[in-house]
C-alpha positions as a Markdown table, in Angstrom:
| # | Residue | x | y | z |
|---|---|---|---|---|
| 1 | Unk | -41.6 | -7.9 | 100.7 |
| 2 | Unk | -43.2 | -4.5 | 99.8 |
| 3 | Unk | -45.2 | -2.4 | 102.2 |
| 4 | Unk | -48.7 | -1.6 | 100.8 |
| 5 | Unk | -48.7 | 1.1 | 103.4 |
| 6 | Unk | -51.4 | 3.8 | 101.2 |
| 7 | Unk | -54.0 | 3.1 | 99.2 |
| 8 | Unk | -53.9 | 2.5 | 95.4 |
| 9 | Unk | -56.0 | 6.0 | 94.6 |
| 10 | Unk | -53.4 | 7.9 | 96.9 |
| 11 | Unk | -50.6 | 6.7 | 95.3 |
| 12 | Unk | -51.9 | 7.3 | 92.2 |
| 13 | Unk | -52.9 | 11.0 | 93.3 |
| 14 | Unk | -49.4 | 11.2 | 94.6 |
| 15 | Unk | -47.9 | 10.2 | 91.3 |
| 16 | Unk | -50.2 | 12.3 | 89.3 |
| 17 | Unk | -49.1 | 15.7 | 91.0 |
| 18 | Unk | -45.6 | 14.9 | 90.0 |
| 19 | Unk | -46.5 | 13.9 | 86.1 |
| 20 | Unk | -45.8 | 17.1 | 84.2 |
| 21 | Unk | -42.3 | 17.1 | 85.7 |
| 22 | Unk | -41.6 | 13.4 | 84.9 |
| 23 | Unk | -43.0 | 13.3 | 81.6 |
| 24 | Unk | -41.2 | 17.1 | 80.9 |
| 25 | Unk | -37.5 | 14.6 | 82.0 |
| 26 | Unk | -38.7 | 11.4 | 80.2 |
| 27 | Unk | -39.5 | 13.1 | 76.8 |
| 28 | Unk | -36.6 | 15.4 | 76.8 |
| 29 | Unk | -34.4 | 12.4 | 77.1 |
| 30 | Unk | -36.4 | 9.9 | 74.9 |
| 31 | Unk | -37.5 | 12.2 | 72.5 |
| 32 | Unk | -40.8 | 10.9 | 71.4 |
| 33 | Unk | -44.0 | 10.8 | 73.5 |
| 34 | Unk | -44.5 | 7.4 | 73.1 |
| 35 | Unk | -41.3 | 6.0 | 74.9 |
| 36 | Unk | -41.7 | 8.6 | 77.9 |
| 37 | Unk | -45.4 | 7.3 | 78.3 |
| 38 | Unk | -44.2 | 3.7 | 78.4 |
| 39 | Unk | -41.2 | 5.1 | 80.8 |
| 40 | Unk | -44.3 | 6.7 | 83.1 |
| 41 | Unk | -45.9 | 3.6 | 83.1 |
| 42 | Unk | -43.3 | 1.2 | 84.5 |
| 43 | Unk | -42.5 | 4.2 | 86.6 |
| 44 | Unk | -46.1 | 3.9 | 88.1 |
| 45 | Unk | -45.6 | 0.1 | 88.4 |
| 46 | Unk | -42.7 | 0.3 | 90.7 |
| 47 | Unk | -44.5 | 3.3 | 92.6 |
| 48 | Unk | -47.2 | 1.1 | 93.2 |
| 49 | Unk | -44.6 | -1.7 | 94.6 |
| 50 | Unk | -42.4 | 0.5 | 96.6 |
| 51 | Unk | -42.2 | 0.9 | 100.4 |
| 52 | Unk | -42.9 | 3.9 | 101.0 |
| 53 | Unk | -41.9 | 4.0 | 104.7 |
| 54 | Unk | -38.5 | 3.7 | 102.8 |
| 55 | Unk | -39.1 | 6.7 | 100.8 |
| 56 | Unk | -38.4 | 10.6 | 102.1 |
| 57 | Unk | -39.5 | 12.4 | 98.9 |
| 58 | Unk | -42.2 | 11.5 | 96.2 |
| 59 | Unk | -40.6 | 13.6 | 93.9 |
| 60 | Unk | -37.4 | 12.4 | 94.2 |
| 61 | Unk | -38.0 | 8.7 | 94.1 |
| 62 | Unk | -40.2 | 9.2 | 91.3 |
| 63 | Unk | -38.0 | 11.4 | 89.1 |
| 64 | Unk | -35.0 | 9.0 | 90.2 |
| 65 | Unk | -37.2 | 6.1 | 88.5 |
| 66 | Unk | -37.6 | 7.8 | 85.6 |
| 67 | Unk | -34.4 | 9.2 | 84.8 |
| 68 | Unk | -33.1 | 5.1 | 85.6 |
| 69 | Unk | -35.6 | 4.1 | 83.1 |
| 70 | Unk | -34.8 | 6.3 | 80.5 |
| 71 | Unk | -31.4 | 6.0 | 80.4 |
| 72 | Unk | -32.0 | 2.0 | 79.7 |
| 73 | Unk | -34.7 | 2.8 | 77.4 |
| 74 | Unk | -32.1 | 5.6 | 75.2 |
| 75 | Unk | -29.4 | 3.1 | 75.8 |
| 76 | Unk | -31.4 | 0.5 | 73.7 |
| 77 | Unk | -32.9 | 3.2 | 71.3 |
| 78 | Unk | -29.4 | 4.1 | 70.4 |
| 79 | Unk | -29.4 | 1.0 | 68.2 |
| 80 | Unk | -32.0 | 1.4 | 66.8 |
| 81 | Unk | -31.3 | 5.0 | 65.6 |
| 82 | Unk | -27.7 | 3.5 | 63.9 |
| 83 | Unk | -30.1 | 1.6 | 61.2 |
| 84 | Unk | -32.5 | 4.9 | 60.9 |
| 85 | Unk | -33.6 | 5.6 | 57.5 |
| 86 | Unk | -32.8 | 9.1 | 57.1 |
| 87 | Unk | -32.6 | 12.5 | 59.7 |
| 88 | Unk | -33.8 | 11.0 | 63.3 |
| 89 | Unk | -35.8 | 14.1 | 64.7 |
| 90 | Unk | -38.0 | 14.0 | 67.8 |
| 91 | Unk | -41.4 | 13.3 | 67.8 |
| 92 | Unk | -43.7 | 17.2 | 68.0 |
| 93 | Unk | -46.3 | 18.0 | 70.7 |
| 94 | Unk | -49.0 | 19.6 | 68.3 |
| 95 | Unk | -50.7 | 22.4 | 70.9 |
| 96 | Unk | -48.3 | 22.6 | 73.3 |
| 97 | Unk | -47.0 | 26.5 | 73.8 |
| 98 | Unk | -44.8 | 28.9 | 75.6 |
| 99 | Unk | -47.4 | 29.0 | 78.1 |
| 100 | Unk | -47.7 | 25.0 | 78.9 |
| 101 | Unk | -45.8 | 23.7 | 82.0 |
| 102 | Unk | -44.3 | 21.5 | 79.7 |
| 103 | Unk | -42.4 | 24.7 | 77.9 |
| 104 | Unk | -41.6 | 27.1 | 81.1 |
| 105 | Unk | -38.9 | 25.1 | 82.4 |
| 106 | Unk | -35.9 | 27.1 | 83.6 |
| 107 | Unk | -34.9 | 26.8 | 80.3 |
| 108 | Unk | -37.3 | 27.6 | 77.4 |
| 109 | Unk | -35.5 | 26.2 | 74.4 |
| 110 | Unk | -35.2 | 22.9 | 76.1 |
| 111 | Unk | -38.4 | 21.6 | 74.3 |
| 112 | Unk | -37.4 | 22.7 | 71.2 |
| 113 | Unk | -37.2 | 20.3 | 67.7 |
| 114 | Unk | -33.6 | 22.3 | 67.8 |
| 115 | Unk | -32.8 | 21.7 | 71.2 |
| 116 | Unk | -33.9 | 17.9 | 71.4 |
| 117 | Unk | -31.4 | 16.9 | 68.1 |
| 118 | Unk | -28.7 | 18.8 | 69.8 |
| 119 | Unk | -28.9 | 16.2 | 72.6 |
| 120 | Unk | -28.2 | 13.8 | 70.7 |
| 121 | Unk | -25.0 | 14.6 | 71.0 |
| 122 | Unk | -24.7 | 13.5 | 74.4 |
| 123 | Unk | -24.8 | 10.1 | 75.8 |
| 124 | Unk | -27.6 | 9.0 | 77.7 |
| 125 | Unk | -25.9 | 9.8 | 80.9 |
| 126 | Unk | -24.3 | 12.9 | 79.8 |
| 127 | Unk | -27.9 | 13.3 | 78.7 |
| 128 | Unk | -29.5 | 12.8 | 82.3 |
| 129 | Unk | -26.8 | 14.8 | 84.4 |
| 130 | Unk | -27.0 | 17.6 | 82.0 |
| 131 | Unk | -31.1 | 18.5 | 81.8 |
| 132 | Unk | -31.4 | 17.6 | 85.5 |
| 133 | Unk | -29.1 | 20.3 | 86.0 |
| 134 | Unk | -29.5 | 22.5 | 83.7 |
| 135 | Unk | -33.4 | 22.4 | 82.7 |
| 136 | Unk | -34.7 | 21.0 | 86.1 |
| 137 | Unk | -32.6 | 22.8 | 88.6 |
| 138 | Unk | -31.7 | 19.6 | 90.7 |
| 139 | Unk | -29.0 | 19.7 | 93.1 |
| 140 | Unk | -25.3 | 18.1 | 92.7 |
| 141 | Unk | -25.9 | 15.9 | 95.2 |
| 142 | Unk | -29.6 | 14.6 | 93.8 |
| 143 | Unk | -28.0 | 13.9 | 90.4 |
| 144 | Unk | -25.2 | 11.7 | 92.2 |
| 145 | Unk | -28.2 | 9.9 | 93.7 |
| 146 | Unk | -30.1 | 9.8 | 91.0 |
| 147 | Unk | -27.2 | 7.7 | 88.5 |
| 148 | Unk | -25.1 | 6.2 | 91.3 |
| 149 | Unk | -22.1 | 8.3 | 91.0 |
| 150 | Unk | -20.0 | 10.7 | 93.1 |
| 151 | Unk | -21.1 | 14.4 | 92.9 |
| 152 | Unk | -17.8 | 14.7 | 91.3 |
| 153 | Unk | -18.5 | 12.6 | 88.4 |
| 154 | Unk | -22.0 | 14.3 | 88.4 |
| 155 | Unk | -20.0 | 17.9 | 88.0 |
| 156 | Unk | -18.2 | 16.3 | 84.7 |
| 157 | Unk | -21.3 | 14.7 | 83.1 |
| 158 | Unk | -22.8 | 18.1 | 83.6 |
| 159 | Unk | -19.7 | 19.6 | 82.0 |
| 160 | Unk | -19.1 | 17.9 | 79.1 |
| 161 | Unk | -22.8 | 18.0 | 77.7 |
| 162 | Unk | -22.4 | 21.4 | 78.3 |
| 163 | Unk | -19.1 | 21.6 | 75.9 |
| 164 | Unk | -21.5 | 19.3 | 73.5 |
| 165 | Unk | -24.5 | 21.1 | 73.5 |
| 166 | Unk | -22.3 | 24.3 | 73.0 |
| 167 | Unk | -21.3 | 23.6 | 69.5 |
| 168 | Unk | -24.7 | 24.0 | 68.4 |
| 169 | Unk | -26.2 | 26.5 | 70.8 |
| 170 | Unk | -26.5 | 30.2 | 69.3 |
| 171 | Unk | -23.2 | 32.5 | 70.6 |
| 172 | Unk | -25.7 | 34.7 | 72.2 |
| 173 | Unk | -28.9 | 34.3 | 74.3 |
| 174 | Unk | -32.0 | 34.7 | 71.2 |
| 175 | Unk | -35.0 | 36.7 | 72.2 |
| 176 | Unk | -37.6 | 34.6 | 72.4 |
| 177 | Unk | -40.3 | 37.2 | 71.1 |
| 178 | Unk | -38.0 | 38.0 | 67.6 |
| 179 | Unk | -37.4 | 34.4 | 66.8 |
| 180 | Unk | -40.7 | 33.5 | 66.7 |
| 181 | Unk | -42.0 | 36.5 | 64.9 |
| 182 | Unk | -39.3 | 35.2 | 62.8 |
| 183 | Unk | -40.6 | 31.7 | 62.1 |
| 184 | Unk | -44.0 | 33.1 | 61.9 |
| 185 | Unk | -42.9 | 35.3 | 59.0 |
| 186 | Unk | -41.6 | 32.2 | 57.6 |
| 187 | Unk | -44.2 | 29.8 | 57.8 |
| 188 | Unk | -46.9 | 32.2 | 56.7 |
| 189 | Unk | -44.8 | 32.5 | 53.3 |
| 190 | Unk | -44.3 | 28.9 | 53.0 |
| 191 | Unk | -48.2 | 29.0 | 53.0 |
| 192 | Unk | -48.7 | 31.3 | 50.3 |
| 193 | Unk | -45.1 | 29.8 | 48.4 |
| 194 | Unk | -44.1 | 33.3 | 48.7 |
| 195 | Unk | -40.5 | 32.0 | 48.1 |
| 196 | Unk | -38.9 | 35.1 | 47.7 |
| 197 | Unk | -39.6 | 35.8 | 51.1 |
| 198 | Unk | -39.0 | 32.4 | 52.3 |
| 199 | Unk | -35.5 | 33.2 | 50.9 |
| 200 | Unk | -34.8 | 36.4 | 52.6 |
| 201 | Unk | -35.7 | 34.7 | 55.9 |
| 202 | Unk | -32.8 | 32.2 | 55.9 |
| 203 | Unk | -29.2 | 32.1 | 56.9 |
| 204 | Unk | -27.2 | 31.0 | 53.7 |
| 205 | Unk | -26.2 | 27.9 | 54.8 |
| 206 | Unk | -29.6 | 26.9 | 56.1 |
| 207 | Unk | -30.1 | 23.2 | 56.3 |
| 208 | Unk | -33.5 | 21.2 | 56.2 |
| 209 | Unk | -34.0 | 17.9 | 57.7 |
| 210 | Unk | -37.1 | 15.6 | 56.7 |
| 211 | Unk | -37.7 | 12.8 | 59.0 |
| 212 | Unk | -39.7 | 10.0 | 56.9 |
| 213 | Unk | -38.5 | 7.0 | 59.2 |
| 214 | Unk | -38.3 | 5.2 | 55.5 |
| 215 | Unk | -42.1 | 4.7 | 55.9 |
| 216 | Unk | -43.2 | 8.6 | 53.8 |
| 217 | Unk | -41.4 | 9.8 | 51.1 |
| 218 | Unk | -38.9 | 12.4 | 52.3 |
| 219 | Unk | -35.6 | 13.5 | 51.6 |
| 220 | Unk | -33.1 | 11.4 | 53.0 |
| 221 | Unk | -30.6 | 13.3 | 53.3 |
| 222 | Unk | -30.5 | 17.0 | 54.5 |
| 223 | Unk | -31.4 | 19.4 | 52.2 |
| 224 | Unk | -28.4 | 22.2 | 51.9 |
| 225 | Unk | -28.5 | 26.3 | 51.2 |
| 226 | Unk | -30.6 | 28.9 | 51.4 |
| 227 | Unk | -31.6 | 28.3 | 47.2 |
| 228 | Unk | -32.2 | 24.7 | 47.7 |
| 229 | Unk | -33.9 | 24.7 | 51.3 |
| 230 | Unk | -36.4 | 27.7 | 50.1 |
| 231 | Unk | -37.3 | 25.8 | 46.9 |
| 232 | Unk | -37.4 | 22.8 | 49.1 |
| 233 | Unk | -39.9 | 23.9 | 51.7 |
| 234 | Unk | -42.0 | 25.9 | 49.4 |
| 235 | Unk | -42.3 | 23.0 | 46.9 |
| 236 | Unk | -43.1 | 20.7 | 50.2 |
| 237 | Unk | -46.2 | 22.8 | 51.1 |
| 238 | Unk | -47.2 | 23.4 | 47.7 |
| 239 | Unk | -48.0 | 19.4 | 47.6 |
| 240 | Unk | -49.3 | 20.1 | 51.3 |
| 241 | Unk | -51.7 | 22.3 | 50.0 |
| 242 | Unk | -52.9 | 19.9 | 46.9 |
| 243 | Unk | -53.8 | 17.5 | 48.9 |
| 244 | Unk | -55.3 | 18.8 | 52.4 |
| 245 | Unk | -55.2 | 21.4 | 54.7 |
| 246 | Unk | -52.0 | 23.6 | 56.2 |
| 247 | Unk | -52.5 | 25.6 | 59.2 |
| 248 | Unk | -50.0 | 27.8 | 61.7 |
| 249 | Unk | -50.1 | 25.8 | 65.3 |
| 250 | Unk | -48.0 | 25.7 | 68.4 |
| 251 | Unk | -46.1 | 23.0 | 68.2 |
| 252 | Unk | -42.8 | 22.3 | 71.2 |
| 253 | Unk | -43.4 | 25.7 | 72.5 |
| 254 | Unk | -42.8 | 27.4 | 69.6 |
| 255 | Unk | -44.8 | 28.3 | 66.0 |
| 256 | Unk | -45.7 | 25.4 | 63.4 |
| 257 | Unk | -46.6 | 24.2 | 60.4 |
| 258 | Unk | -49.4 | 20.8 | 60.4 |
| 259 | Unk | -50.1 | 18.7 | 57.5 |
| 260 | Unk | -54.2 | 17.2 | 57.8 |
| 261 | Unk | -55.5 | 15.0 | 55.1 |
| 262 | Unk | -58.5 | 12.6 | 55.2 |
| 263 | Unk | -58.7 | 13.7 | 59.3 |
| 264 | Unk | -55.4 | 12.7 | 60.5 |
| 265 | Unk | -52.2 | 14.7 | 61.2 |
| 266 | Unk | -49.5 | 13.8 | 58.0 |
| 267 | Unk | -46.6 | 16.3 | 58.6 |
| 268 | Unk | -45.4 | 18.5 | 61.0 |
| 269 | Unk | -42.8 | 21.5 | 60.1 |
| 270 | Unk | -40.9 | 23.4 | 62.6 |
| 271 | Unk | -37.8 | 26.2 | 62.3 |
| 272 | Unk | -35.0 | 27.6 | 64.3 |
| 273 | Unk | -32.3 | 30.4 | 63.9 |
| 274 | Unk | -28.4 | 29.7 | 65.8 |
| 275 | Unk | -27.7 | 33.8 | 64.9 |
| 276 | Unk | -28.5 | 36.6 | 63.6 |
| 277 | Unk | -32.1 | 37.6 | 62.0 |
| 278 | Unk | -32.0 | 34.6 | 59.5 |
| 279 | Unk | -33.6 | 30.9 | 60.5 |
| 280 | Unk | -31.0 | 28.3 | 59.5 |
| 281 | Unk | -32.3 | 25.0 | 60.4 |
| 282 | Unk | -35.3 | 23.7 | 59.1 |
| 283 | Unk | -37.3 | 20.3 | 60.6 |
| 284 | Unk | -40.1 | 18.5 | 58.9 |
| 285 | Unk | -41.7 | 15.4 | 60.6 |
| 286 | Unk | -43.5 | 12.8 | 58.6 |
| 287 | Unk | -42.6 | 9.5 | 60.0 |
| 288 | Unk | -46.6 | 8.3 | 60.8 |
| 289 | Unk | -45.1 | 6.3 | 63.4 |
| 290 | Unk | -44.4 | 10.4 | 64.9 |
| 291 | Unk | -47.6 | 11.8 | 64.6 |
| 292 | Unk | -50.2 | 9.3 | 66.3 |
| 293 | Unk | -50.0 | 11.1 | 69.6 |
| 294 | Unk | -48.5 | 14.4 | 69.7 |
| 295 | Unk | -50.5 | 15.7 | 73.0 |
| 296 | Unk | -49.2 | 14.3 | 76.0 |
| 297 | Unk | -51.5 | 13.3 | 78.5 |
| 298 | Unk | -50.9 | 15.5 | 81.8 |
């Protein structure tokens, strides 16, 4: 039987202090805000239950819990994404910048539209060992704890989503500063359907992706070269444009592109660059189901 040994509010001021950092693991690993804020809630349920005469570290229980439940929670997802309609992208947080605690991990790029798809790569406990390591700095030994596995297992996990997410990362480390002057530039002429310039900003073998969900009208398939993804884009916010407002926003700690019409959020359109001066990966949300709640709640 559970030990109610503190009271409700200082449990919950207890969890609270630790909520950036578990929402920061559950949404890199779920990938939409919805599923990490129903991870944090059954993650407060099981805080309010535990016995906390039992438990050393806050933190540690808590981001244990979390992990635990995201795993299941991806592990489930997983068949859902098989019968997708279309590109799966994760779900944006409109407003949230390089300056948000959510962004200034030890790795920047970890909240990135770019970033998130390439961990789908990964399974979801490849998934867990590697951002736990690599994102949030945890120990060998905490990640063993954390999925119930030898630290030696933990070390391969961690290895292997490395090798993974190495496919797709850039061959070099990208200056932050340059690549989003460089999506600015890019945006901005999407806005004006300057697509000239909108050409000369990509890498030739740029590749769009539009997530509908099967519930918007968007390509279903990924739109391919620098010709075809410049005519795409431009074409995309020309219709934008027709029927509502466009406007430049920070959007997964980087530069974006939002969609309004009668009040509500519609699209959401974000860019990244693997090398070089030239974006090559473009990602437009429009799945509604995406852009209820793109603010977490800290």
């Amino acid at each position: 039987m559970p030990h109610f040994d503190a009271p409700a509010d200082d449990r919950l001021a207890r969890f609270d202090t630790h909520r950036p950092l578990l929402f920061s693991i559950a949404y890199r690993m779920l990938g939409t805000s919805a599923d990490a804020e129903d991870v944090l809630q059954d993650a407060y349920l099981r805080w309010q239950r535990a016995d906390l005469t039992a438990v050393r570290s806050a933190k540690d229980f808590l981001s244990a819990t979390v992990t635990r439940l995201a795993i299941d929670h991806l592990r489930s997802a997983r068949v859902r994404r098989e019968v997708y309609v279309g590109p799966w992208l994760p779900e944006p947080l409109v407003g949230v910048d390089d300056r948000d605690p959510l962004a200034t991990a030890s790795m920047a790029e970890s909240l990135s539209t770019a970033f998130l798809v390439l961990l789908e790569r990964l399974t979801p406990a490849q998934r867990a060992a590697f951002l736990l390591r690599e994102v949030f700095d945890f120990e060998y030994p905490e990640i063993a704890r954390i999925l119930d596995i030898s630290q030696a297992n933990a070390r391969q996990l961690v290895q292997r989503g490395k090798q993974h997410i190495a496919k797709g990362r850039p061959r070099f480390r990208s200056n932050a500063k340059v690549a989003n002057d460089l999506a600015h530039q890019f945006l901005a002429a999407c806005t004006t359907g300057d697509t000239g310039t909108v050409l000369s900003l990509l890498a030739k073998d740029a590749v769009a992706y539009a997530d509908g969900g099967g519930k918007f009208a968007a390509a279903r398939h990924p739109v391919s070269g620098a010709d075809r993804v410049a005519r795409f884009v431009v074409s995309v916010v020309a219709k934008w444009h027709s029927g509502g407002s466009v406007t430049l926003s920070p959007v997964n700690g980087g530069p974006g592109l939002l969609f309004h019409t009668g009040g509500r959020l519609r699209a959401v359109m974000t860019v990244a660059r693997s090398r070089g001066k030239h974006l090559d990966r473009v990602f437009l949300v429009m799945n509604p189901d995406k852009l209820g709640a793109t603010t977490p709640t800290l």
